[in-house]
Z-matrix of the N, CA and C atoms (Angstrom, degrees):
N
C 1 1.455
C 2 1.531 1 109.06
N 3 1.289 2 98.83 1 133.34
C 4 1.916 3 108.93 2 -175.27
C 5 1.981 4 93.36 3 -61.49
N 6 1.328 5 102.86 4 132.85
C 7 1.350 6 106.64 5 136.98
C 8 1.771 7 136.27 6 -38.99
N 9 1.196 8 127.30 7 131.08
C 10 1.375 9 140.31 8 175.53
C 11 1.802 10 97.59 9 -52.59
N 12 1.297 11 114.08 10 119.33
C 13 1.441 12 108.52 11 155.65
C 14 1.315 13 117.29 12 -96.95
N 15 1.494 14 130.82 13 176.56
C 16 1.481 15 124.94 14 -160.06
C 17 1.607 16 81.23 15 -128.84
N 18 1.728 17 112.28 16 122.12
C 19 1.469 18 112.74 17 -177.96
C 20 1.533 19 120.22 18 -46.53
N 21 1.626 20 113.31 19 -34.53
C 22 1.239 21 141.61 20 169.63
C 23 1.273 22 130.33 21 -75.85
N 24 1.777 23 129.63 22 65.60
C 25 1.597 24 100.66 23 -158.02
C 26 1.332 25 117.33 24 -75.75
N 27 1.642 26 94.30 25 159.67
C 28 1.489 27 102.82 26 169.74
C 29 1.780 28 141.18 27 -21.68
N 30 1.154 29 116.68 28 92.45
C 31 1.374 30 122.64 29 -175.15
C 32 1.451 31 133.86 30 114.54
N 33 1.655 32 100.31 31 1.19
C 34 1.650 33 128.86 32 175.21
C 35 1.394 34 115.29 33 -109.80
N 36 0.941 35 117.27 34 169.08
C 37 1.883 36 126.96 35 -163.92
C 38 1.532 37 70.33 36 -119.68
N 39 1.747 38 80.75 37 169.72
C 40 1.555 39 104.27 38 144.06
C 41 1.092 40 155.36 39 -67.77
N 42 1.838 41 89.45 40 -12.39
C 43 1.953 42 101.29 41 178.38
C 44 1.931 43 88.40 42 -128.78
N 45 0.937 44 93.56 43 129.53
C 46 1.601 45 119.95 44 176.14
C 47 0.886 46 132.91 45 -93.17
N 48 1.534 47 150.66 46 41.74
C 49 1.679 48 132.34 47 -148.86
C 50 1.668 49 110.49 48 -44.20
N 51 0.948 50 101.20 49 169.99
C 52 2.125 51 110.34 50 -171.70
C 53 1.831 52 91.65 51 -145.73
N 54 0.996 53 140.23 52 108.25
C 55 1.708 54 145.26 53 170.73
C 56 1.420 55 107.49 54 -94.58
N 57 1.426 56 128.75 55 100.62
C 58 1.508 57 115.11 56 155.33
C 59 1.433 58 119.30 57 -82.60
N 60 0.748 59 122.39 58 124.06
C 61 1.558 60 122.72 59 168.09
C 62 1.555 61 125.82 60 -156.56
N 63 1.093 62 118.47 61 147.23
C 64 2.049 63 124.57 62 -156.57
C 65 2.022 64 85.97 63 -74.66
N 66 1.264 65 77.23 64 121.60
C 67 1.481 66 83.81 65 169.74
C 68 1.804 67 112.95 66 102.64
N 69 1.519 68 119.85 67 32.45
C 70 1.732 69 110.75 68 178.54
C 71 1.336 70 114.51 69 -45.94
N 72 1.588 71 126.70 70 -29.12
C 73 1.610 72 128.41 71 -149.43
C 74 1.972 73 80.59 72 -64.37
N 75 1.440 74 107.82 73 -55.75
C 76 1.396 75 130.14 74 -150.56
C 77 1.721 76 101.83 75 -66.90
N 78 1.227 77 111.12 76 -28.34
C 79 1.813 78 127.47 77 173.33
C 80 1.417 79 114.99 78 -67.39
N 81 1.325 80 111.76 79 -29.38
C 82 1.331 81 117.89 80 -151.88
C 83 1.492 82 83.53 81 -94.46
N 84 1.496 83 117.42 82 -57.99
C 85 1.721 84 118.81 83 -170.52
C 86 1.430 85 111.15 84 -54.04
N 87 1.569 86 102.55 85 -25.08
C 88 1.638 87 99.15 86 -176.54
C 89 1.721 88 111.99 87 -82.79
N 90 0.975 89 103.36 88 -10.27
C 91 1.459 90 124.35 89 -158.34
C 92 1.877 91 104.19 90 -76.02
N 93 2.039 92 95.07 91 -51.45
C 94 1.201 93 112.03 92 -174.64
C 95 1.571 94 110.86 93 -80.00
N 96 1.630 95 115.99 94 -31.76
C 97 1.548 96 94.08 95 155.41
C 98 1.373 97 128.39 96 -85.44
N 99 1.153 98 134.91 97 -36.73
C 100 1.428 99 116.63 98 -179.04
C 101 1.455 100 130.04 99 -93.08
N 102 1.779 101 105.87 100 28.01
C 103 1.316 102 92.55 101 157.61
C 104 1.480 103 82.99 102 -155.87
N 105 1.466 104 141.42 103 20.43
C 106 1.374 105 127.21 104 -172.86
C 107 1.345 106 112.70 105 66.12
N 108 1.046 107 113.20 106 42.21
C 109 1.885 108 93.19 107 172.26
C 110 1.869 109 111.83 108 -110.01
N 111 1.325 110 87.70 109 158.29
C 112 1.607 111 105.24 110 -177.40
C 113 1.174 112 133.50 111 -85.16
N 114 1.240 113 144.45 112 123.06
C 115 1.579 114 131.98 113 165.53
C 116 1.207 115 122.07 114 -48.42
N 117 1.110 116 124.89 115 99.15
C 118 2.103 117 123.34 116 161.58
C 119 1.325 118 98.95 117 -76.62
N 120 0.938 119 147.51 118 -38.10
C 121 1.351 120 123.29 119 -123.99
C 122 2.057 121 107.57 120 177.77
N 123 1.634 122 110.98 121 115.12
C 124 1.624 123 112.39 122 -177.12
C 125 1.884 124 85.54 123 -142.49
N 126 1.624 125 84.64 124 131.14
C 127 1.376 126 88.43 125 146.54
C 128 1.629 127 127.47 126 -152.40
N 129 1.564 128 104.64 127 166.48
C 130 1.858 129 83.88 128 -148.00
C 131 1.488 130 94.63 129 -117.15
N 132 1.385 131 96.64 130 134.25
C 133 2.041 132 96.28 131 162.44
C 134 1.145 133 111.49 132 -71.84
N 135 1.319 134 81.96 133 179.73
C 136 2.274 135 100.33 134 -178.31
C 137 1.739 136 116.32 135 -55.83
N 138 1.624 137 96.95 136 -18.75
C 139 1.621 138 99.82 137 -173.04
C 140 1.190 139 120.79 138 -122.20
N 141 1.763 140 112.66 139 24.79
C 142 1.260 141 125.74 140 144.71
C 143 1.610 142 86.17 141 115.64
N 144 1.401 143 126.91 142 -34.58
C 145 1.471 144 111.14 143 -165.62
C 146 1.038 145 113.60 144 -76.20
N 147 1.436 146 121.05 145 -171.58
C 148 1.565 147 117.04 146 -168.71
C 149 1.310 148 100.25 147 -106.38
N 150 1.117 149 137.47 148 164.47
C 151 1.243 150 158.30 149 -147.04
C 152 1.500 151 113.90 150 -152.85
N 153 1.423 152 110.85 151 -7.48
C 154 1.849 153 117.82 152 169.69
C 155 1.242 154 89.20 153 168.06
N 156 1.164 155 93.72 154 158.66
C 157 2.065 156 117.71 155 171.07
C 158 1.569 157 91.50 156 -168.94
N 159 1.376 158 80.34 157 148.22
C 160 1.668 159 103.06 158 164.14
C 161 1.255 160 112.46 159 -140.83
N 162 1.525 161 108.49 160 142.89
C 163 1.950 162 106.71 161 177.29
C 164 1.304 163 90.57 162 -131.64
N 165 1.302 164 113.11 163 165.27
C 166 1.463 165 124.01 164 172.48
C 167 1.320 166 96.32 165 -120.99
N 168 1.840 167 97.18 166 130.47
C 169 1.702 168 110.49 167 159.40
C 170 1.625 169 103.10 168 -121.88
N 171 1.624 170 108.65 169 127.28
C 172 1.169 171 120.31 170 146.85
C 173 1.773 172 74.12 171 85.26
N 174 1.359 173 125.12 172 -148.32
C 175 1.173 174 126.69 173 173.12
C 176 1.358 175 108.92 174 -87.25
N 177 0.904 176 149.47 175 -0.19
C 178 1.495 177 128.59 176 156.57
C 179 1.194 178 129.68 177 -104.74
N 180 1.442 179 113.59 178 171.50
C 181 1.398 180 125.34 179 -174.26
C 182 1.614 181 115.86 180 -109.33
N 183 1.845 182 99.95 181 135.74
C 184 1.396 183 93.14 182 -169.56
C 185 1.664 184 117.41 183 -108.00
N 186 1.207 185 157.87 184 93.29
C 187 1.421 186 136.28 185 -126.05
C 188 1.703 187 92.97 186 -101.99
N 189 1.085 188 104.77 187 148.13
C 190 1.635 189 108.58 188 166.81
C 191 2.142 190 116.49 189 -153.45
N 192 0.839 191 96.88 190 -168.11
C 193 1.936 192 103.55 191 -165.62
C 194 1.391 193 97.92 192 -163.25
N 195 1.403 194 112.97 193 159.81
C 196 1.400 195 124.19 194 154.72
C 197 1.676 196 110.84 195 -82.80
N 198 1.454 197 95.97 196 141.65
C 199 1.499 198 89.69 197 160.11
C 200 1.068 199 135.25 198 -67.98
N 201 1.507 200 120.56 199 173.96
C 202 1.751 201 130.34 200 -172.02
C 203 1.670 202 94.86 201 -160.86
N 204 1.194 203 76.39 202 167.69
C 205 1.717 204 98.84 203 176.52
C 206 1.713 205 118.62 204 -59.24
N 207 0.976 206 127.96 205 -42.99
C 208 1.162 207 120.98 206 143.23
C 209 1.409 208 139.89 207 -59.80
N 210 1.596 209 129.77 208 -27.02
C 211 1.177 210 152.25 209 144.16
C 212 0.944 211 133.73 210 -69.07
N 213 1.273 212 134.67 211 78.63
C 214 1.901 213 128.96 212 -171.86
C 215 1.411 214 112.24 213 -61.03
N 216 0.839 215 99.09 214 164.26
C 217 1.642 216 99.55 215 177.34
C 218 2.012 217 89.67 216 -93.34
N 219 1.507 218 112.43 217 142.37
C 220 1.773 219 116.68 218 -171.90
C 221 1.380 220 102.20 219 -152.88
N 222 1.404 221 101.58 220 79.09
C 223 1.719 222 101.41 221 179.40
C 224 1.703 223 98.04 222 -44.16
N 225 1.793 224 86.66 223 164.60
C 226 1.864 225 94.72 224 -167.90
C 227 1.767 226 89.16 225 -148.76
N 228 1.327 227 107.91 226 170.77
C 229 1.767 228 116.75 227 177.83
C 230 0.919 229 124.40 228 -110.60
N 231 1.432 230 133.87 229 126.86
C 232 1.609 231 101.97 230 -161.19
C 233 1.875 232 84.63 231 -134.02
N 234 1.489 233 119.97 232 154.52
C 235 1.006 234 121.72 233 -155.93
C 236 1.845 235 93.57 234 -113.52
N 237 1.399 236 126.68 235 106.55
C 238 1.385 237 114.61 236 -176.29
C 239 1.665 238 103.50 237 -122.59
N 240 1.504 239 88.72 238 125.63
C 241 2.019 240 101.78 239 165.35
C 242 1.087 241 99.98 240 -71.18
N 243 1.244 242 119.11 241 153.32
C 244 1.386 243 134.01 242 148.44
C 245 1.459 244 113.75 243 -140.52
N 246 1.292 245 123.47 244 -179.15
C 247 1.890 246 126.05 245 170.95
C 248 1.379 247 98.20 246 -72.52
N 249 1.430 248 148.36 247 -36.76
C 250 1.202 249 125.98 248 -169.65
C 251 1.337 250 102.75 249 -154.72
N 252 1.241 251 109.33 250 126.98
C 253 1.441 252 137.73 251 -167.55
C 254 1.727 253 91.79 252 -70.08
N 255 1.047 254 112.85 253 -61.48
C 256 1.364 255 114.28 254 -157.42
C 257 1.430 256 114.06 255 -46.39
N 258 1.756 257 97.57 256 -72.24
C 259 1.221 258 126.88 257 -178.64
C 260 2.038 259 101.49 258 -35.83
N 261 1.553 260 101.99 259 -66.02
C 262 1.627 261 94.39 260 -164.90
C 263 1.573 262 89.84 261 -62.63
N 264 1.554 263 146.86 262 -33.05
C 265 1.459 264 116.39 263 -165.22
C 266 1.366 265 112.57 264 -66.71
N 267 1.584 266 133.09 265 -20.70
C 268 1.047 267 146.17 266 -171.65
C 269 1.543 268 106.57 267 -76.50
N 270 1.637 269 104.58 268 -39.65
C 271 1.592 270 102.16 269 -176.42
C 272 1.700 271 104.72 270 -79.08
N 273 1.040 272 123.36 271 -38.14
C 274 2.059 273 138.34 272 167.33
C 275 2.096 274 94.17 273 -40.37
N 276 1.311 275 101.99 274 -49.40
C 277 1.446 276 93.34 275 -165.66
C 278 2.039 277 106.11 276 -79.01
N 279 0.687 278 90.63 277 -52.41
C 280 2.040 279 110.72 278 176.86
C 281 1.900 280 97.70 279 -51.87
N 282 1.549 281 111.66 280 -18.82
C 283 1.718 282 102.23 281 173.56
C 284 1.165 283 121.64 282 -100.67
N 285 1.639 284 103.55 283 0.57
C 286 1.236 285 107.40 284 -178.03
C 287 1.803 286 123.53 285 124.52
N 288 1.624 287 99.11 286 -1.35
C 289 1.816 288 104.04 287 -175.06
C 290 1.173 289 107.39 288 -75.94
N 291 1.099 290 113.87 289 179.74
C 292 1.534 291 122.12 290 167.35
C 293 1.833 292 112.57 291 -109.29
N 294 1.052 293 107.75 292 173.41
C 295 1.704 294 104.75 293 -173.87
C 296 1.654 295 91.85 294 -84.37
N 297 0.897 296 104.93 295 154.12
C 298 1.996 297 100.65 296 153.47
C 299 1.612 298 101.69 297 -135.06
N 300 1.652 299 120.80 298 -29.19
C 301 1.692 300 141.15 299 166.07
C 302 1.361 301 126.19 300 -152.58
N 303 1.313 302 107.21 301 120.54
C 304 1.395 303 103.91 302 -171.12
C 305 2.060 304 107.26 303 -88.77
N 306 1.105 305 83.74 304 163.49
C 307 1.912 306 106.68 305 -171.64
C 308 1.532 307 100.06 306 -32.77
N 309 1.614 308 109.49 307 100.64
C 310 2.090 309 115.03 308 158.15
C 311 0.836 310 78.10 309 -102.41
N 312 1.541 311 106.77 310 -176.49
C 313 1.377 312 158.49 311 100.21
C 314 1.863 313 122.58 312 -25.23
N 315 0.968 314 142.02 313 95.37
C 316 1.244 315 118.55 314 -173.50
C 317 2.089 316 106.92 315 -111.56
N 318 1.697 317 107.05 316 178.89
C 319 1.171 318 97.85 317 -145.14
C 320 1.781 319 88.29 318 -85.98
N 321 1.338 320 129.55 319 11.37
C 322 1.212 321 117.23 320 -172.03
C 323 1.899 322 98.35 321 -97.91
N 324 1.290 323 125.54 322 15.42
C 325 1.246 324 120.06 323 -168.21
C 326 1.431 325 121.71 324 88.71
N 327 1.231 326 135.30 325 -4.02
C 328 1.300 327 127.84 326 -165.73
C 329 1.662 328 94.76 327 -139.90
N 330 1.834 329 96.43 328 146.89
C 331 1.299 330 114.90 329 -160.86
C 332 1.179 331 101.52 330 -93.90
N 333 1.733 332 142.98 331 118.78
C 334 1.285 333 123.87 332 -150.98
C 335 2.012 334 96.31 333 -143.12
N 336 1.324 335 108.60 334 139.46
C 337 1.466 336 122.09 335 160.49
C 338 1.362 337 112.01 336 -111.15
N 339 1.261 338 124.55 337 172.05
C 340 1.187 339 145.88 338 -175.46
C 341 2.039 340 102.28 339 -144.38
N 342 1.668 341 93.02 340 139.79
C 343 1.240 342 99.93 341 167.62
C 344 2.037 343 101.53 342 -163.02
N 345 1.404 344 100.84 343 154.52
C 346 1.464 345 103.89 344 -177.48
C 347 1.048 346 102.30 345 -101.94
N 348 1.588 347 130.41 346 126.63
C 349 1.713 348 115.82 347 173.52
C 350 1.360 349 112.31 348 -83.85
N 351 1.407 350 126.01 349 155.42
C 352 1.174 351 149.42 350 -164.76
C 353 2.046 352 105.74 351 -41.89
N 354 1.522 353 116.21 352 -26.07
C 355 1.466 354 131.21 353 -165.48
C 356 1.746 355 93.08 354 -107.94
N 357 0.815 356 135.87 355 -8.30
C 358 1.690 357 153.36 356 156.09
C 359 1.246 358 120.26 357 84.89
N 360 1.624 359 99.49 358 54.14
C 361 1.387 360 117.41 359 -166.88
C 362 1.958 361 93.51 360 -106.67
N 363 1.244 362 110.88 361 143.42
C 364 1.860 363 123.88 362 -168.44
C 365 1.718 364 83.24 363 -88.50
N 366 1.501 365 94.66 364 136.07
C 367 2.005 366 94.95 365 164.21
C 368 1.222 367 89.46 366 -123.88
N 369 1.406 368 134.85 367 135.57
C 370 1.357 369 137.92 368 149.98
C 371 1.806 370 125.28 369 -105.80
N 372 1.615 371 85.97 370 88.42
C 373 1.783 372 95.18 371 174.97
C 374 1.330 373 113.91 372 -43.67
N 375 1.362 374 101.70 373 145.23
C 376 1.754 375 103.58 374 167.51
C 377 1.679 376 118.50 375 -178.55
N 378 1.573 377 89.84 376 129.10
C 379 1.733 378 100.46 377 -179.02
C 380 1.123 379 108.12 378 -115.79
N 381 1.269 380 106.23 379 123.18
C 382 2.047 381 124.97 380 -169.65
C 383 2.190 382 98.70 381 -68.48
N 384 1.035 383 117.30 382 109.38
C 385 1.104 384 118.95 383 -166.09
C 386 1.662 385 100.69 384 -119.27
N 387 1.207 386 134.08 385 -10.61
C 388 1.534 387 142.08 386 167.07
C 389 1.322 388 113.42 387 -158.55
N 390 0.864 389 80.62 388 142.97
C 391 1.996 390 102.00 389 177.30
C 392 1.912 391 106.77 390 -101.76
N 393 1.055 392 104.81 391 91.86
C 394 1.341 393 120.35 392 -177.61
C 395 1.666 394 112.14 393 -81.16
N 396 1.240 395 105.94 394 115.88
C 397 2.112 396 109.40 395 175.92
C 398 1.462 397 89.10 396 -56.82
N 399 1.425 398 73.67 397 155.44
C 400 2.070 399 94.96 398 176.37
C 401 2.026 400 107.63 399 -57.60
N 402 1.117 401 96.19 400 -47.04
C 403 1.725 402 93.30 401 -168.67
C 404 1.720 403 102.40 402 -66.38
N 405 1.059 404 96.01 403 -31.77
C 406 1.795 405 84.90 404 169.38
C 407 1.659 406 119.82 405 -81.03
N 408 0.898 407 108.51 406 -32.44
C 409 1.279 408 99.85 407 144.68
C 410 1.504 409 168.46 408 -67.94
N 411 1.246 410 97.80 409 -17.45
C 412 1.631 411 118.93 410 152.51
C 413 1.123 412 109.66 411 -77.21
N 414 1.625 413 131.73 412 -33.45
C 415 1.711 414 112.44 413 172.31
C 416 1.529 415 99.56 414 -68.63
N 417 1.371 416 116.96 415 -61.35
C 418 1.517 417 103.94 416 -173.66
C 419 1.292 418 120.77 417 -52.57
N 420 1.053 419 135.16 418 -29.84
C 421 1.676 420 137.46 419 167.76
C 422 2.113 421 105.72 420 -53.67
N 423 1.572 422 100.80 421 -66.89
C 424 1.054 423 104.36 422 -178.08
C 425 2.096 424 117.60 423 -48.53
N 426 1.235 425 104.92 424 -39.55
C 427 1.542 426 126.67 425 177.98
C 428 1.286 427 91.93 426 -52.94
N 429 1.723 428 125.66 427 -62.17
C 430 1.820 429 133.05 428 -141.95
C 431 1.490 430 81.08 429 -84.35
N 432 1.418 431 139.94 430 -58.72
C 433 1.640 432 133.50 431 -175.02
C 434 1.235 433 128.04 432 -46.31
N 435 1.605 434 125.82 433 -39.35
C 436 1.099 435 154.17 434 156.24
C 437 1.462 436 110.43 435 -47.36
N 438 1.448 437 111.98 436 -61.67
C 439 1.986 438 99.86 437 177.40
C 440 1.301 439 118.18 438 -89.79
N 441 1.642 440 115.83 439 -10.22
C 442 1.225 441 99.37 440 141.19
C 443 1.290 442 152.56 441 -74.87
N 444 1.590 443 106.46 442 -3.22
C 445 1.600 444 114.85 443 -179.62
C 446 1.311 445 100.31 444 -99.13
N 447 1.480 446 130.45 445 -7.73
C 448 1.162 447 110.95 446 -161.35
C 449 2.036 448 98.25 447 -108.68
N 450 1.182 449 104.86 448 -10.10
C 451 1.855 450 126.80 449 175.95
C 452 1.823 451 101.78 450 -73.92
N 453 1.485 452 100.18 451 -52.67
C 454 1.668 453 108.22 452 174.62
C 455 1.514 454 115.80 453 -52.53
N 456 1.359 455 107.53 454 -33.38
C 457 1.652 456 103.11 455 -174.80
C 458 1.106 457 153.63 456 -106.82
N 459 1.657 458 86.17 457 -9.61
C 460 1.745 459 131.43 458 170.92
C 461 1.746 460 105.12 459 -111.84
């Protein structure tokens, strides 16, 4: 009798990011300095490129490939906590990102940066720094929507 498999294996969520972009060898190195992440996992086609990788940051796993002709390369955003916003936006910029927002405070509780990596994928740093009740949060949402619509139009 087959063993029980777990639909979910060991060490993956349910939501997975997948990154195509020309150049994984060059993703992966950027990957491991500016946020520490690890290699699990390379595998190589017939023409040297990679065909999947996975690294783990923090506890999750991020999957990516080189592109192909059937595969475009489609930068994507991926939203990562960490303990300190600052520190990893500083290490994202020192590997080579670009700024897109540097280290607030924002009104949902969490301390958040922005940076574009070099393959033009959005990282949005972020350290959960309050746990905000819902009713305080719909004023602050409603407050942050409001001066931003009114900055956009004037």
């Amino acid at each position: 009798m087959k063993k029980k498999v777990n639909p979910i294996p060991k060490g993956y969520h349910t939501v997975t990011p997948y990154l195509t972009v020309e150049g994984v060898a060059r993703l992966i190195e950027f990957l491991k300095k500016a946020f520490g992440a690890r290699l699990k996992e390379r595998m190589i086609r017939p023409d040297g490129s990679i065909g999947h990788a996975e690294v783990v940051i923090g506890d999750s796993i991020v999957m990516m490939g080189d592109a192909t002709e059937k595969y475009k390369a489609t930068p994507g955003k991926i939203y990562l906590y960490v303990k300190n916003t600052d520190a990893f936006y500083k290490s994202a910029l020192a590997a080579g990102a670009a700024s897109t927002m540097e280290p607030q405070d924002m009104f949902w509780g969490d301390r958040n940066a922005g940076v574009k990596d070099p393959f033009g994928n959005e990282w949005w740093i972020a350290t959960h720094k309050e746990n905000v009740p819902p009713k305080e949060m719909k004023r602050r949402a409603e407050a942050y929507f409001k001066k931003l619509s009114q900055s956009s139009t004037g």
